[in-house]
ZADO-1210 file (C-alpha; in nm, 4 decimals, padded with zeros to 6 digits):
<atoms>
<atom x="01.7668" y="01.4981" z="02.0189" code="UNK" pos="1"/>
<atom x="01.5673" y="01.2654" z="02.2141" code="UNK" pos="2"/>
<atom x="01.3090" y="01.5866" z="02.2994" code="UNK" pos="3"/>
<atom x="01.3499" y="01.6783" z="01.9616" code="UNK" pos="4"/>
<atom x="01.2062" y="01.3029" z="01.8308" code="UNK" pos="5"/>
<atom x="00.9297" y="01.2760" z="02.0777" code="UNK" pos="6"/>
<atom x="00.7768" y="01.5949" z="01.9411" code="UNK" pos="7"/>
<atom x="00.7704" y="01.4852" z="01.6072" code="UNK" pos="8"/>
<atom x="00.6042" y="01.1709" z="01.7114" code="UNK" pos="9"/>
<atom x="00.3251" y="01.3524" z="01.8274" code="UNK" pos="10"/>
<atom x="00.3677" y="01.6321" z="01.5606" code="UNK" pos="11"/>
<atom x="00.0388" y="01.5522" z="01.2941" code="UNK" pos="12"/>
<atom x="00.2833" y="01.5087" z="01.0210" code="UNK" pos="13"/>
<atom x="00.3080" y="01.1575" z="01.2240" code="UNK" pos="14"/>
<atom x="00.0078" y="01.1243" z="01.3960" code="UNK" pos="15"/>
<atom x="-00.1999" y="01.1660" z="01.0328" code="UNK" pos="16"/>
<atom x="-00.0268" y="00.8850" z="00.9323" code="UNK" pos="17"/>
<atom x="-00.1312" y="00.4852" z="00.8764" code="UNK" pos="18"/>
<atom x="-00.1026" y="00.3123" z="01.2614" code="UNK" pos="19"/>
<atom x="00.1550" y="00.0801" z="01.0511" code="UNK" pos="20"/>
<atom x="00.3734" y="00.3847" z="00.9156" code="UNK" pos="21"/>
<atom x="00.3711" y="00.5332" z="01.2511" code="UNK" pos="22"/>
<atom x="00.5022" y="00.2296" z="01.4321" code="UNK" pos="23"/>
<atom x="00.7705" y="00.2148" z="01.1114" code="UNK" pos="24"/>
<atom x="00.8670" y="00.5863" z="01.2368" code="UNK" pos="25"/>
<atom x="00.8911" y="00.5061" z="01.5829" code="UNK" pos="26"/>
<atom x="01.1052" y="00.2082" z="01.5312" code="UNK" pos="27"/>
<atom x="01.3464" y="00.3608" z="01.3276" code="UNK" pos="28"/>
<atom x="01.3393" y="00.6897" z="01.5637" code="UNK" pos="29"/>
<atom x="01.3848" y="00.4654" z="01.8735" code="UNK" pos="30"/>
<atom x="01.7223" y="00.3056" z="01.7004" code="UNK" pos="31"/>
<atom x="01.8658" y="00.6312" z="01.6070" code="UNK" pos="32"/>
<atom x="01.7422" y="00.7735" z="01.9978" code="UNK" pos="33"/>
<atom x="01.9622" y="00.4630" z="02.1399" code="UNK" pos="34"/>
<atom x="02.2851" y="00.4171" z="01.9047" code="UNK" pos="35"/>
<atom x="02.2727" y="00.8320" z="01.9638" code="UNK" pos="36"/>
<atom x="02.2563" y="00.7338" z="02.3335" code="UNK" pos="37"/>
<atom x="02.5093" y="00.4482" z="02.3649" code="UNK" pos="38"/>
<atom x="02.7833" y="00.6476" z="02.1425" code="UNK" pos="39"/>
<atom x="02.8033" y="00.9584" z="02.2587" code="UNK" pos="40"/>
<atom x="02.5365" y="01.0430" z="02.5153" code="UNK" pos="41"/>
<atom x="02.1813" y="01.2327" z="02.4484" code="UNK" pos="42"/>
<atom x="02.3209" y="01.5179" z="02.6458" code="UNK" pos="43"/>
<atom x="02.6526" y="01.5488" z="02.3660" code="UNK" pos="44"/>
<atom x="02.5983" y="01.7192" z="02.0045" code="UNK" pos="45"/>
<atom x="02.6595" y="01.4748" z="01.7706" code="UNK" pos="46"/>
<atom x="02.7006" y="01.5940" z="01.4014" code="UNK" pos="47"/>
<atom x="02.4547" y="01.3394" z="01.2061" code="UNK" pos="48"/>
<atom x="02.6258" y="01.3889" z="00.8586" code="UNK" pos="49"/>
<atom x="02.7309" y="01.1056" z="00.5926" code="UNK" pos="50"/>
<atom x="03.0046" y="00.9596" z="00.8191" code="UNK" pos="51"/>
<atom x="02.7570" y="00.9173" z="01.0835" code="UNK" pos="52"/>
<atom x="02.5238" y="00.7641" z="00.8803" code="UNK" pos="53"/>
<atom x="02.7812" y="00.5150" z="00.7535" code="UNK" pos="54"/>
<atom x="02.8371" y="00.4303" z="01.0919" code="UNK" pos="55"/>
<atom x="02.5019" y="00.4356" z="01.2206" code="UNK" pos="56"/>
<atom x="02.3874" y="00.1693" z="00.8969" code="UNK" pos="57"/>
<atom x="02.7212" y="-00.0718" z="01.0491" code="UNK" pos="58"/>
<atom x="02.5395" y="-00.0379" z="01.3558" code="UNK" pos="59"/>
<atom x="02.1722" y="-00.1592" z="01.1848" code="UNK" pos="60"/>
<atom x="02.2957" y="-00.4648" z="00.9579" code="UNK" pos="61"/>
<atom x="02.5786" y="-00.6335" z="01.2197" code="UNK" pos="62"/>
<atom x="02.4563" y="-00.5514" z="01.5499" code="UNK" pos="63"/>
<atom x="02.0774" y="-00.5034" z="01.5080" code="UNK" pos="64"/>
<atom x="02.1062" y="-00.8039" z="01.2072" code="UNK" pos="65"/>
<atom x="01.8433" y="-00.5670" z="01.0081" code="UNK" pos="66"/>
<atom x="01.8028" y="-00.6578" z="00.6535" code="UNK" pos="67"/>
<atom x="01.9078" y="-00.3937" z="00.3490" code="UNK" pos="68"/>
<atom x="01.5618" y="-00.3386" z="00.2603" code="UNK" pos="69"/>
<atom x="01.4409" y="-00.2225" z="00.6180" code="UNK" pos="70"/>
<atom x="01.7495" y="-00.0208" z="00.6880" code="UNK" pos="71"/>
<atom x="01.6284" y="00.1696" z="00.3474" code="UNK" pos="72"/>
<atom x="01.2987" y="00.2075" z="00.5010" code="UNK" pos="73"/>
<atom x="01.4394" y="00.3783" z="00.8812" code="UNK" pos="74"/>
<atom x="01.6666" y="00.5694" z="00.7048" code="UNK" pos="75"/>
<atom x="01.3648" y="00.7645" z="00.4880" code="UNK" pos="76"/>
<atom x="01.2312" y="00.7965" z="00.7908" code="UNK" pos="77"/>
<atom x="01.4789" y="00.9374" z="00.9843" code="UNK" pos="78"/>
<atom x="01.6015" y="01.1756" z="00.6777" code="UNK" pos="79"/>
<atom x="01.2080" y="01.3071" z="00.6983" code="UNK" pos="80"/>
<atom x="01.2878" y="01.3572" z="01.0663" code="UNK" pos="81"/>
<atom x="01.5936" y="01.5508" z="01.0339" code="UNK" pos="82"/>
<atom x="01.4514" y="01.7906" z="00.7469" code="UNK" pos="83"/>
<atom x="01.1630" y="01.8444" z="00.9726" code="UNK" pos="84"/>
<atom x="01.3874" y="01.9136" z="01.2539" code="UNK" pos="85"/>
<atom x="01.5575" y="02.1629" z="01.0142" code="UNK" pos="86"/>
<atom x="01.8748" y="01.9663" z="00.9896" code="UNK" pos="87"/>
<atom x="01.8409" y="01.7676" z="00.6519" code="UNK" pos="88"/>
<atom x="02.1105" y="01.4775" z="00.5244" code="UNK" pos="89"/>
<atom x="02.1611" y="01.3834" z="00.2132" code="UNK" pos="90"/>
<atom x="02.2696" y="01.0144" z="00.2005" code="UNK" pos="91"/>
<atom x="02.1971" y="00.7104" z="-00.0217" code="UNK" pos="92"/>
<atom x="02.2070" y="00.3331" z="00.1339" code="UNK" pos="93"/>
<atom x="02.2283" y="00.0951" z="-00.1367" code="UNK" pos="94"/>
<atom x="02.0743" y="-00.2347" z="-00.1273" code="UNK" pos="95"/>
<atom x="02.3550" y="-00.5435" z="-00.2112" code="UNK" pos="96"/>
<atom x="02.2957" y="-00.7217" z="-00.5623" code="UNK" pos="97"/>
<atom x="02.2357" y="-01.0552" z="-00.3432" code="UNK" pos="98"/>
<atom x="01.9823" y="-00.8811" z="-00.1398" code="UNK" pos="99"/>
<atom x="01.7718" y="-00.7250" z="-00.4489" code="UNK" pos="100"/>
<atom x="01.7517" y="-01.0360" z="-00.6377" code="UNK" pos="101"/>
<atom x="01.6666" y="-01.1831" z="-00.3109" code="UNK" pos="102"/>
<atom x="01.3768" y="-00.9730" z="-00.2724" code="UNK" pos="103"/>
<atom x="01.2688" y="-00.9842" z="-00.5924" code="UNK" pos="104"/>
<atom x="01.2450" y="-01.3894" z="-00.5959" code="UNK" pos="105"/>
<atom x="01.0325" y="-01.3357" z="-00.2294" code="UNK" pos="106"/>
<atom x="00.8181" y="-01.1076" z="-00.4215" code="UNK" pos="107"/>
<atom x="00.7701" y="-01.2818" z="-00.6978" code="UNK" pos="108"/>
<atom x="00.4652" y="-01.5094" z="-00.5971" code="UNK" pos="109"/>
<atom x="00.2830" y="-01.2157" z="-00.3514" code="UNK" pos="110"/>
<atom x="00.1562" y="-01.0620" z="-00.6638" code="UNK" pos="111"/>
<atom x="-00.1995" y="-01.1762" z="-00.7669" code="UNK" pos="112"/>
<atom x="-00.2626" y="-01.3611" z="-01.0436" code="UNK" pos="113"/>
<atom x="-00.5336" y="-01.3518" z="-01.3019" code="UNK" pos="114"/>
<atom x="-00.6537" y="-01.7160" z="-01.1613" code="UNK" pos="115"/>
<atom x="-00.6802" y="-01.5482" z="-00.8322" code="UNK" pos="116"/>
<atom x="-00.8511" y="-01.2255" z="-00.8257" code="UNK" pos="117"/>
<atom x="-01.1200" y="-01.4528" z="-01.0012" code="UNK" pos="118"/>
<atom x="-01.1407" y="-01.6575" z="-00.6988" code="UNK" pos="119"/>
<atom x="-01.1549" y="-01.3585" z="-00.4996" code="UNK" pos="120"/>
<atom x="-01.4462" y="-01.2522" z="-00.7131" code="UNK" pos="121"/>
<atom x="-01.6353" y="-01.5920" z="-00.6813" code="UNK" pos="122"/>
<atom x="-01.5480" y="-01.6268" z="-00.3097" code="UNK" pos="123"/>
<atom x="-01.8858" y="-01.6819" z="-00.1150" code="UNK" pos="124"/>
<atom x="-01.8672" y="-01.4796" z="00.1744" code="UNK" pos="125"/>
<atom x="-02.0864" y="-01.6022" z="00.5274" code="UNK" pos="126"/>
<atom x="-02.4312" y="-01.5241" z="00.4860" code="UNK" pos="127"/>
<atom x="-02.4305" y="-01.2758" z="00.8425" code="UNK" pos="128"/>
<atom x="-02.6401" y="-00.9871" z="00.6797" code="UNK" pos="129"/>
<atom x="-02.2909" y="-00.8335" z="00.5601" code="UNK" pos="130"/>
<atom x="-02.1855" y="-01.0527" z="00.2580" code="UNK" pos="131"/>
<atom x="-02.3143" y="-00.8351" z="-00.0004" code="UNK" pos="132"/>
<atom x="-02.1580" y="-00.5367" z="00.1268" code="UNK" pos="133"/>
<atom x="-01.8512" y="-00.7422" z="00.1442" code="UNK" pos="134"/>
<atom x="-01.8798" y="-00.8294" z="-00.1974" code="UNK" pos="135"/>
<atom x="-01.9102" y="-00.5144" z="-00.2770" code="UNK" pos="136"/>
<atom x="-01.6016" y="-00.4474" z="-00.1207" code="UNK" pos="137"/>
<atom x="-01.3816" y="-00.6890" z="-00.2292" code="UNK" pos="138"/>
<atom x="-01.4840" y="-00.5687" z="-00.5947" code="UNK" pos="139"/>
<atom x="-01.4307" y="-00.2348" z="-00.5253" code="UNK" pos="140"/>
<atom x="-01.0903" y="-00.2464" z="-00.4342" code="UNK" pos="141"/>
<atom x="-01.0005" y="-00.4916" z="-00.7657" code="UNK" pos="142"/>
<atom x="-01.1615" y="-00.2662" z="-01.0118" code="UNK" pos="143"/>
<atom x="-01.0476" y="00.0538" z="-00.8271" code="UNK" pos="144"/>
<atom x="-00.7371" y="-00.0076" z="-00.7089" code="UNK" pos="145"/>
<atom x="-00.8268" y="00.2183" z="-00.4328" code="UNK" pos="146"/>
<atom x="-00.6310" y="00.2175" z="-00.0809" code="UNK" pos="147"/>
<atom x="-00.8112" y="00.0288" z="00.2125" code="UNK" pos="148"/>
<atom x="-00.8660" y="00.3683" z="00.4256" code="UNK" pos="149"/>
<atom x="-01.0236" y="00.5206" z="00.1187" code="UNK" pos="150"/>
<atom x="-01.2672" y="00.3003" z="00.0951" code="UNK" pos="151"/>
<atom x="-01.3100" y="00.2784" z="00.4837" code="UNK" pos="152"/>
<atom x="-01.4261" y="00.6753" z="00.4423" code="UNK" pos="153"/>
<atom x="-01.6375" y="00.6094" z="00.1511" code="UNK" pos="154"/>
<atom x="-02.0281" y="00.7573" z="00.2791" code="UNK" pos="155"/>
<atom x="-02.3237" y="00.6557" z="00.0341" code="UNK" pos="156"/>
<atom x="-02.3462" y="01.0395" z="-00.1286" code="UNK" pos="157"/>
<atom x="-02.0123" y="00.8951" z="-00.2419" code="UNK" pos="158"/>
<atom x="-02.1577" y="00.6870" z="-00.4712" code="UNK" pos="159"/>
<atom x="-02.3608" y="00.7091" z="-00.8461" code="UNK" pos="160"/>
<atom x="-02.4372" y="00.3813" z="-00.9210" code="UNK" pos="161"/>
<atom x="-02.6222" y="00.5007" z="-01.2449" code="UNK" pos="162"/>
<atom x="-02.3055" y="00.6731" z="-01.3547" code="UNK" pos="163"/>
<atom x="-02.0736" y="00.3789" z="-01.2105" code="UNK" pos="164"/>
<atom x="-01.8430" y="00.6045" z="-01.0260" code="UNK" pos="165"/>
<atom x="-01.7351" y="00.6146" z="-00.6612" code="UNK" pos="166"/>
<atom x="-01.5817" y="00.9354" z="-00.5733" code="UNK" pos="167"/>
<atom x="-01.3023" y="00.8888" z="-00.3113" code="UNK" pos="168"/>
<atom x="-01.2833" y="01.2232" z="-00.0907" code="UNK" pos="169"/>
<atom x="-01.0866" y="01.1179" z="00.1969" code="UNK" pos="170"/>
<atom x="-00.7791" y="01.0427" z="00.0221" code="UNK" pos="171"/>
<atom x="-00.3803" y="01.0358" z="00.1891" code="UNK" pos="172"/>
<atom x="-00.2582" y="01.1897" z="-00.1732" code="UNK" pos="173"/>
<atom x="-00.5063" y="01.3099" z="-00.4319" code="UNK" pos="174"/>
<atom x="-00.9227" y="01.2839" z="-00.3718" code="UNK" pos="175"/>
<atom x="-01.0793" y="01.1272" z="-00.7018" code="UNK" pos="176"/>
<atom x="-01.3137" y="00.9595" z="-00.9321" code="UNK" pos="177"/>
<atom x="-01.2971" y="00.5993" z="-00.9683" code="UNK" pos="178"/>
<atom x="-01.4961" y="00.3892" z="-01.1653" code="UNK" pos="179"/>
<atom x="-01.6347" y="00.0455" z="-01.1462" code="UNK" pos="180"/>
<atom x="-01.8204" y="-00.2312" z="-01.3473" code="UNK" pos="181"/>
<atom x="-02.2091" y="-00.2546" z="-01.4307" code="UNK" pos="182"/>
<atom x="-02.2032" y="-00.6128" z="-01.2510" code="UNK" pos="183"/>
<atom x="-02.0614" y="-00.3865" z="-00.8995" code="UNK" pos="184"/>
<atom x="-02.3342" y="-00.1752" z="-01.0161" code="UNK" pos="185"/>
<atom x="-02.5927" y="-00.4263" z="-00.9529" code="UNK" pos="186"/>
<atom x="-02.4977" y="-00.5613" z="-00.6227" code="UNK" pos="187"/>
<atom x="-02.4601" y="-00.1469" z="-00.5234" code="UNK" pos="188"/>
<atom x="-02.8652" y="-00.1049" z="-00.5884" code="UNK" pos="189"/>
<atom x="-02.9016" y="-00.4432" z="-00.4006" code="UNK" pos="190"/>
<atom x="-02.7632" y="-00.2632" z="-00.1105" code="UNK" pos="191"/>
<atom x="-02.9332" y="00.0540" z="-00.1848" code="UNK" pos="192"/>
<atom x="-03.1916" y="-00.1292" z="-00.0042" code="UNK" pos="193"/>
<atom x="-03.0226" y="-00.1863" z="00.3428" code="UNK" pos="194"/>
<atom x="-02.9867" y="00.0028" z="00.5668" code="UNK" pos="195"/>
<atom x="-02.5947" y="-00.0023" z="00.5401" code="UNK" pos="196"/>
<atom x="-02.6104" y="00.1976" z="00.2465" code="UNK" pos="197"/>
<atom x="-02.6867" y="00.5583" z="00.4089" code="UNK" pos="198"/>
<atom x="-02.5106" y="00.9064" z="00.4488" code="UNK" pos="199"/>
<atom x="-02.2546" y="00.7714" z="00.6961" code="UNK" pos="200"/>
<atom x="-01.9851" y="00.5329" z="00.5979" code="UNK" pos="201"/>
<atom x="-02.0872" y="00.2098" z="00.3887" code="UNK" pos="202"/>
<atom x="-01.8092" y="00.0229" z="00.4689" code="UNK" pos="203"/>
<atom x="-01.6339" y="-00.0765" z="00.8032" code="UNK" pos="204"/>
<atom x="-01.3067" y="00.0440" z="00.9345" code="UNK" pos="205"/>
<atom x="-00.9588" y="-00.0093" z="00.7619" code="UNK" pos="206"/>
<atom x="-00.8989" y="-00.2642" z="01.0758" code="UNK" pos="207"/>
<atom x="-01.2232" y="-00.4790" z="00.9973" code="UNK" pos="208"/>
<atom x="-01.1460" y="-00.4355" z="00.6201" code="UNK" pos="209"/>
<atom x="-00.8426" y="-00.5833" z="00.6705" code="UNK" pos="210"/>
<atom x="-00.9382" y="-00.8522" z="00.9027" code="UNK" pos="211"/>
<atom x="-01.2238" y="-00.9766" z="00.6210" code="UNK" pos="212"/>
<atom x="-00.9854" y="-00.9578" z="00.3180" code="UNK" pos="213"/>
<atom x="-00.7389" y="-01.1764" z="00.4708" code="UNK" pos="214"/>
<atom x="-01.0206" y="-01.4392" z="00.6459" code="UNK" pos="215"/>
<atom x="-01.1404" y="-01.4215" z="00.2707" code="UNK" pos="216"/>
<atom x="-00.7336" y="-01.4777" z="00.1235" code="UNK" pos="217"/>
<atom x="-00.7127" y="-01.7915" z="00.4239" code="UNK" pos="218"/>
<atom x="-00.9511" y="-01.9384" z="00.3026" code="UNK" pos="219"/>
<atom x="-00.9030" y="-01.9575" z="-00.0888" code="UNK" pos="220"/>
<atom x="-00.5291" y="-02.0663" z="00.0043" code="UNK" pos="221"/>
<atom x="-00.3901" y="-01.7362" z="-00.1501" code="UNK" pos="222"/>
<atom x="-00.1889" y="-01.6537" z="00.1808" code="UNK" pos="223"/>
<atom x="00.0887" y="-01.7397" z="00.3799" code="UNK" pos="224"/>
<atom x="00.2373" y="-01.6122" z="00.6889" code="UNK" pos="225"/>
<atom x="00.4265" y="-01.2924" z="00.6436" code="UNK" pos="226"/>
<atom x="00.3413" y="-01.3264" z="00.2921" code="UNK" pos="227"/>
<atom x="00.1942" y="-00.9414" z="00.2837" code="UNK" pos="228"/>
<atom x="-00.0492" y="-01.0058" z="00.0983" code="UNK" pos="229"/>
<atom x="-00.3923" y="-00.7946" z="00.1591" code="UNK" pos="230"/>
<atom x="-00.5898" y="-00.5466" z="00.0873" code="UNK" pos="231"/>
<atom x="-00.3429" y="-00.3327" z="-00.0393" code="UNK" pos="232"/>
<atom x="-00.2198" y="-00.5866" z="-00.2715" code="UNK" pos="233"/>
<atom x="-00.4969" y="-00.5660" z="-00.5105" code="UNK" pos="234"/>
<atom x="-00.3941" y="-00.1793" z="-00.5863" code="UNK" pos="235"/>
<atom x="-00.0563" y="-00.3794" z="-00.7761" code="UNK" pos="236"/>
<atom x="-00.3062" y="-00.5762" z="-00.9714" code="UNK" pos="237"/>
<atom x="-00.5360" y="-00.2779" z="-01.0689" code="UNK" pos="238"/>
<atom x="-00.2343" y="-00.1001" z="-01.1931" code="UNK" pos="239"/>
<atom x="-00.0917" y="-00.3655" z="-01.3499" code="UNK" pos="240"/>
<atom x="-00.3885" y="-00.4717" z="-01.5374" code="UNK" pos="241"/>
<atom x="-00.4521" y="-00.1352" z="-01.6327" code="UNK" pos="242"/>
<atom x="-00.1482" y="-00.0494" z="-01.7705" code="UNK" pos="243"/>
<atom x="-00.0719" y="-00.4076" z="-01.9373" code="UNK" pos="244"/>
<atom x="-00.3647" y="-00.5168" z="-02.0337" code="UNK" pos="245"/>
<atom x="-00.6173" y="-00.1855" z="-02.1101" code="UNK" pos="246"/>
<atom x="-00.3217" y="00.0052" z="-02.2821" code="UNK" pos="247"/>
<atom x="-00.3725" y="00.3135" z="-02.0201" code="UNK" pos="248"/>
<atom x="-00.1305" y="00.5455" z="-02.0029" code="UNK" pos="249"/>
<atom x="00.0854" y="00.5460" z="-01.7116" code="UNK" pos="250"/>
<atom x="-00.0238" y="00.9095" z="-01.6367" code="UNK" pos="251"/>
<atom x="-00.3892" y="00.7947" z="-01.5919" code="UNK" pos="252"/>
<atom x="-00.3550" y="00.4771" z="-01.3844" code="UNK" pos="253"/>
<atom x="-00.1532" y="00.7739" z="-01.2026" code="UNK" pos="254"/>
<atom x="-00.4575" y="00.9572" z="-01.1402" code="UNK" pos="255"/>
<atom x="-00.7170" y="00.6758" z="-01.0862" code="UNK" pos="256"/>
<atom x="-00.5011" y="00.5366" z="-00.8355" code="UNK" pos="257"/>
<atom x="-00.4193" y="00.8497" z="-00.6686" code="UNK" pos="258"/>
<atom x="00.0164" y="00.8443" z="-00.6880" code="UNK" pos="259"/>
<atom x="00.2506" y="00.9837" z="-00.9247" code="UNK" pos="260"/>
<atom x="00.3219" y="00.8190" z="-01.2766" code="UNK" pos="261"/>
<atom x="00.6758" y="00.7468" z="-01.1488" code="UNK" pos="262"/>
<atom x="00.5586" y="00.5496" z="-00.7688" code="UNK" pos="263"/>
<atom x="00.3275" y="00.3777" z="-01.0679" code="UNK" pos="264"/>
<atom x="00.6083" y="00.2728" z="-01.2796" code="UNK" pos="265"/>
<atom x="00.8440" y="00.1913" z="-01.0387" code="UNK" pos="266"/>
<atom x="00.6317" y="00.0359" z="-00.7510" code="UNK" pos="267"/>
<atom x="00.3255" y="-00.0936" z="-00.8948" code="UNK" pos="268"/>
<atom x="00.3346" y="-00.2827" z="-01.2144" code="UNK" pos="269"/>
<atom x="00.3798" y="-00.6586" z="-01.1873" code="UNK" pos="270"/>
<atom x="00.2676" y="-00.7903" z="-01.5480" code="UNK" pos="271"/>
<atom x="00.1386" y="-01.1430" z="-01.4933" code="UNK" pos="272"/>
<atom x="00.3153" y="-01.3901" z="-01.7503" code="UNK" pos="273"/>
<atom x="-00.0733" y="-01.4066" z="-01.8914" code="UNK" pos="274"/>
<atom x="-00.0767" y="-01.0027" z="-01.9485" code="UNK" pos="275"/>
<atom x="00.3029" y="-01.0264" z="-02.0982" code="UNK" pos="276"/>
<atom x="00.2023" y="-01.2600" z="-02.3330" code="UNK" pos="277"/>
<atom x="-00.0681" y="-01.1067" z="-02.4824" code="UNK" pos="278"/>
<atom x="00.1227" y="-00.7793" z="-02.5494" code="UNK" pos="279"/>
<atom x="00.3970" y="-01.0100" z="-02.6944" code="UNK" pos="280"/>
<atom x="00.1391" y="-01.2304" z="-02.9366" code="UNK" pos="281"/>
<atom x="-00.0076" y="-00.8771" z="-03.0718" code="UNK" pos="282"/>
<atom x="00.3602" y="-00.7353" z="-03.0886" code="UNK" pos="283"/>
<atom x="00.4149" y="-01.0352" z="-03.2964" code="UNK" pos="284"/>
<atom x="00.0920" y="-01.0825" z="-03.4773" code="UNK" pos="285"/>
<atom x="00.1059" y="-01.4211" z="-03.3864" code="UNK" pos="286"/>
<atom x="-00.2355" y="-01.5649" z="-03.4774" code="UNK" pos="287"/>
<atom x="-00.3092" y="-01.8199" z="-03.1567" code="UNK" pos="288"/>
</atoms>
């Protein structure tokens, strides 16, 4: 098993994978590799069916102390491994009541807020020859809801700024139109100008993206340690704005943003208490 788990590390289905997936992977393959190795040897056949899994998730909460929600996480990643390896387990680890509701209250404040992607919008970026492409950037990923690395691949042939759309080839699901605002529009044929709008990639790396969204988040106050919010975390607000606010159907917030209508439904929409209450006051008729 242990030869088997190295291969698939390297194996592309892996290795095409985001740095931060991959590391998920090899965590969860490296726990499985030793509670394997400390039970019954690497050298010993060991059948990994629903009884071993039981015993295996024992292992993760009491002796490892991992939560419910990253034992879910290992154990999709080790069921991927096992029907690659041509040995696939069905088994379902359930989160505890306490847990969810504990998650959902730590959850609760990482979603942005109307109030904030406006200060994200506003937010005055240092004047080092980059701040309008940064700009750009950060508006981008609001009014796209597009994933970091799929803006990190985006080349200037990518773009029609007369047209407004921004066509997102390099893509980990589906490659796509987006669309964005006349105002993005505007700064776009500012940059036209620069020489950082060419046929190679307009904006930096997913690292460097990163690194400026959350220097940006620091320093409006709109993150916390460990808080996870990022770039990422403007995708939730995209879809949830979309969907909440614009009355699009659930099937093409699906295909803007690139995931199926389900992931969008079950993973992405976070109404703000300002979006729920305009779909209750017109559900009403209220006249405020």
């Amino acid at each position: 098993m242990k030869t088997k788990i190295q291969e698939y590390l390297k194996s592309p289905d892996v290795t095409s994978l985001a740095k931060s997936t991959q590391e998920l992977y090899k965590n969860a393959l490296r726990y499985l590799g030793r509670y394997l190795e400390s039970n019954s040897g690497m050298h010993k056949d060991e059948v990994i069916d629903k009884d071993f899994f039981d015993r295996f998730t024992l292992y993760l909460s009491t002796t490892r102390n991992l939560s419910g929600k990253s034992i879910q996480q290992y154990l999709t990643c080790i069921k991927i491994f096992l029907k690659w390896n041509g040995t696939p387990v069905e088994y379902t680890y359930k989160i505890t009541n306490k847990e969810r509701k504990q998650n959902k209250r730590k959850h609760m404040d990482r979603w942005f807020t109307e109030l904030d992607i406006s200060k994200c919008l506003a937010y005055e970026f240092s004047n080092n020859g980059k701040s309008l492409r940064n700009k750009i950037m950060v508006r981008l990923l609001i009014e796209t809801g597009c994933r970091v690395r799929e803006l990190s691949f985006v080349t200037g042939n990518d773009i029609d700024v007369e047209d407004g759309i921004i066509y997102l080839r390099d893509s980990k699901t589906e490659p796509r139109p987006a669309f964005f605002s006349p105002e993005t529009g505007d700064l776009l044929r500012g940059l036209q100008a620069s020489n950082l709008f060419n046929e190679d990639n307009v904006f930096p790396d997913v690292k460097a993206i990163k690194g400026i969204i959350t220097k940006m988040l620091t320093d409006l106050g709109l993150k916390g340690e460990k808080d996870g919010r990022g770039g990422h975390t403007f995708r939730h607000f995209t879809a949830s704005y979309l969907f909440y606010s614009g009355d699009l159907r659930l099937q093409d917030i699906a295909f803007l943003l690139g995931d199926a209508p389900e992931t969008i439904a079950k993973i992405y929409l976070h109404p703000t208490p300002l979006m729920l209450r305009e779909r209750v006051v017109k559900g009403w008729g209220w006249d405020v």
